[in-house]
FIVOMAR-123658 format. One record per residue (C-alpha): residue number from 0; x, y, z. Coordinates in steps of 0.02 Angstrom, whole numbers, always signed. Each point is the difference from the previous one (the first is absolute). Layout:
% FIVOMAR-123658
 num     c1     c2     c3
 NUM      X      Y      Z
...
% end
This chain:
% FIVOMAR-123658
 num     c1     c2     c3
   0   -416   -739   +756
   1   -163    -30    -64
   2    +46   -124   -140
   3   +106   +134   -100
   4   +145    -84    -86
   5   +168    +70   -104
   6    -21    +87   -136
   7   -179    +73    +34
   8    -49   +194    +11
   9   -125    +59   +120
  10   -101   +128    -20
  11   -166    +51    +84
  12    -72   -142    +67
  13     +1   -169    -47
  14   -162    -74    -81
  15    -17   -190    -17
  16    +60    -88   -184
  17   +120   +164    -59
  18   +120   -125    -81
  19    +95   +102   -135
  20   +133    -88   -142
  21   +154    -95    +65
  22    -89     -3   +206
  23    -18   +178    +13
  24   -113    +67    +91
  25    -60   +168    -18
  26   -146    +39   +130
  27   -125   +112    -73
  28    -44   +179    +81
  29   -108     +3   +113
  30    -46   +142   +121
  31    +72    -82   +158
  32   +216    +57    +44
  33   +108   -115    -60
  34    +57   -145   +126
  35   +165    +31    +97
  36   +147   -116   -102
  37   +158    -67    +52
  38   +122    -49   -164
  39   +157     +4    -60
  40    +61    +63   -160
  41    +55   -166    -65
  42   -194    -75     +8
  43    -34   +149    -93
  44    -31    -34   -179
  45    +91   +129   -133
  46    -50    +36   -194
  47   +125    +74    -93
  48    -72   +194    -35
  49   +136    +31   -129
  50   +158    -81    -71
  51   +115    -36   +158
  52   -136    +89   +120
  53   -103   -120   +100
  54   -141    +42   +158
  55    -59    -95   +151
  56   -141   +104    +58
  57    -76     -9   +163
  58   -180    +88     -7
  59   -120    +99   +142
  60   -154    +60    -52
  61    +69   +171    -54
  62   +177     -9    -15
  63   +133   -118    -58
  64   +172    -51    +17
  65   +107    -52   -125
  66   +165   -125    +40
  67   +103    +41   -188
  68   +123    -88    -58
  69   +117    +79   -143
  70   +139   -100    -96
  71   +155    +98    -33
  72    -32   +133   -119
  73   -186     -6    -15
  74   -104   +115    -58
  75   -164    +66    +42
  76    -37   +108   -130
  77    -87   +186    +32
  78   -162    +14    +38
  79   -147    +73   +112
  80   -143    -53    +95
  81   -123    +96   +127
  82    +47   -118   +138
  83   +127   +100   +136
  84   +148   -126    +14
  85   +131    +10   +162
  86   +166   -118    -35
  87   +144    -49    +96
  88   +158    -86    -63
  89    +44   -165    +89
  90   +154    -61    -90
  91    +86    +57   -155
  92    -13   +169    -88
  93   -131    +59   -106
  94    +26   +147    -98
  95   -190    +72    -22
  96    -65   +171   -103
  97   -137    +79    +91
  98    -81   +167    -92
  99   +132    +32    -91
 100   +148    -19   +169
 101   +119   -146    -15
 102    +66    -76   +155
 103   +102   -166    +23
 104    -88    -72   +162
 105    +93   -115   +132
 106    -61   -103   +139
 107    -77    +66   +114
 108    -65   +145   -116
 109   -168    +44    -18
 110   -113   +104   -141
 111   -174    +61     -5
 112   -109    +19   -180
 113   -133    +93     +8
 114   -148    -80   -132
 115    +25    +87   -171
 116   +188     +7    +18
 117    +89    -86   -149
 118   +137   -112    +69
 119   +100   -142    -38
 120   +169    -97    +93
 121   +147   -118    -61
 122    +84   -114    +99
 123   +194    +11    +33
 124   +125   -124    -53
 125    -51   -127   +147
 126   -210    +13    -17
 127   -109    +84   +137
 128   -125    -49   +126
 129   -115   +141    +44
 130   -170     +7   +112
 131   -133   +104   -107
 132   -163    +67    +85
 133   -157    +44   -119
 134   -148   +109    +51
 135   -144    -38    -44
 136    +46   -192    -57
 137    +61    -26   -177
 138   -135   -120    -75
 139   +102    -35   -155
 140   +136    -74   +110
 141   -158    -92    +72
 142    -52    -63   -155
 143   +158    -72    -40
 144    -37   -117   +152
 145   -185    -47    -32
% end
């Protein structure tokens, strides 16, 4: 597939010599879509986001999935950003505060977050796995990968 190894994020097109730390490569923005991409989650490369919380993003040129993986117990603590996040529980339970509501989620649940809305999630006694969509992308999670 066009030279792309494990581990890399793709976003935008890819420009020649994008090498980032540890064979990451991060293709810069350009204004062409973003190249169709066939991976699995375990080529995806994860950074740990908090203590116990770790991402694998896979990134389009205006939206981005996130593959998280949350120890038992884990914490991410409350906070807000102007990105609209969607989430759906793949294993485990994660019990999550959104504006104010707390809900213990279950597989195969699902939550929306409007950007602005404070929010934050713990993991149940066995640790979570949850799919996270952000609109517009979340360049600080980017950074973390450059």
């Amino acid at each position: 597939m066009g030279g792309r190894g494990p581990g890399e994020i793709v976003r935008g097109r890819e420009s020649s010599n994008c090498a980032g730390p540890a064979g990451l490569r991060v293709a810069r923005r350009t204004s062409m879509p973003a190249k169709q991409t066939i991976t699995s989650i375990k080529a995806l490369r994860g950074k740990e986001i908090a203590k116990g919380v770790t991402i694998k993003p896979l990134v389009g040129d205006h939206v981005m999935l996130n593959y998280v993986e949350l120890v038992p117990e884990a914490v991410v603590a409350l906070h807000s950003h102007h990105h609209e996040q969607l989430g759906l529980i793949i294993e485990g339970e994660l019990e999550m505060e959104i504006g104010g509501e707390r809900r213990t989620l279950r597989p195969g649940d699902t939550y929306l977050i409007p950007g602005g809305i404070r929010h934050s999630g713990r993991a149940g006694r066995a640790g979570a796995l949850v799919l996270d969509v952000f609109y517009p992308l979340r360049e600080d999670y980017l950074k973390l990968f450059a």
